[in-house]
C-alpha positions, 0 to 999 in steps of 0.5 A: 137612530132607528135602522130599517133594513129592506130585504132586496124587493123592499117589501119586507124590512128589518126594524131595530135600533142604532147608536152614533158611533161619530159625526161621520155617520158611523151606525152600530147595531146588532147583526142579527137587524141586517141578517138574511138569506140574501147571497151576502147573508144580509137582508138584501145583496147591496148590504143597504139600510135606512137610517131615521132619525129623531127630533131633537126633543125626542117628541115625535117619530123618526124621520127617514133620513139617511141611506147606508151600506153595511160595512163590517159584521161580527156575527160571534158578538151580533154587531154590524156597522153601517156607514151612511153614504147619502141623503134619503131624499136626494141621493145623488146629492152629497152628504153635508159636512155635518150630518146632526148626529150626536156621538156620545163617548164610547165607555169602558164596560169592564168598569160596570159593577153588579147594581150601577144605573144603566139607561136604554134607549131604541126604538121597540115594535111597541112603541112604534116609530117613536124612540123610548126610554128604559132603565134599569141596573147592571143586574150582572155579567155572563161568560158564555163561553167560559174564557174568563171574559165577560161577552154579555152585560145583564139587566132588568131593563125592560128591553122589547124587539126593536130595541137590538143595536140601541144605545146603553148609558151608564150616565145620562 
């Protein structure tokens, strides 16, 4: 899905990338999509993002709607949550009991070896509001603060700003 994050005189956005975490409306993406000024350290003081979403075929452009609030954030490993809470065009409405978003199964990184296929999916300022697809392969792994644990997976996957909070597969 594409996040679009307003700042609190809905005059300037934060474009990036989510990915469906569950049928709830459960959204991940990077902190740095919703991060701002605002007395929260969001981009706005009511934590809110949009959320559009694409066709099923994938032709075409994103779609506003669903709105959401920002419900956790880690800024030391750049992820946010947002939880969609209501309809775009009808907000007083209440969500349906299925709102079309598919999950995909949530992975083990720590089973990714150097040179394994892996499959980006977001929404770059390049490619407007349309998603694109990239791949690539796992080209290694980064400790970066030393501690025997892996916090970032590398790759040659041609990445763009806009596709932060995108979704990676290994698979597709």
């Amino acid at each position: 899905v594409q996040v679009i994050v307003p700042d609190n005189d809905f005059e300037i956005f934060s474009q990036g990338s989510g990915t469906v975490m569950n049928h709830d409306g459960l959204i991940l993406t990077n902190h740095h999509v919703v991060e701002g000024d605002s007395r929260s350290g969001l981009m706005n003081d009511d934590a809110l993002a949009f959320i559009a979403v694409n066709p099923p075929d994938l032709r075409g452009e994103a779609v506003l709607k669903y709105f959401g609030t920002i419900v956790k954030v880690d800024p030391d490993l750049d992820l946010a949550l947002i939880q969609i809470v209501g309809l775009v065009d009808d907000p007083e409405a209440p969500l349906p009991a299925t709102l079309g978003l598919p999950a995909i199964p949530i992975g083990n990184s720590d089973e990714l070896v150097i040179s394994d296929e892996i499959n980006m999916f977001g929404f770059p300022g390049l490619g407007g509001n349309t998603p694109t697809y990239t791949k690539g392969i796992v080209a290694g792994f980064l400790d970066e603060d030393r501690d025997g644990i892996y916090e970032w997976i590398k790759t040659d996957a041609e990445l763009n700003h806009g596709n932060s909070g995108g979704l990676a597969t290994d698979e597709l």
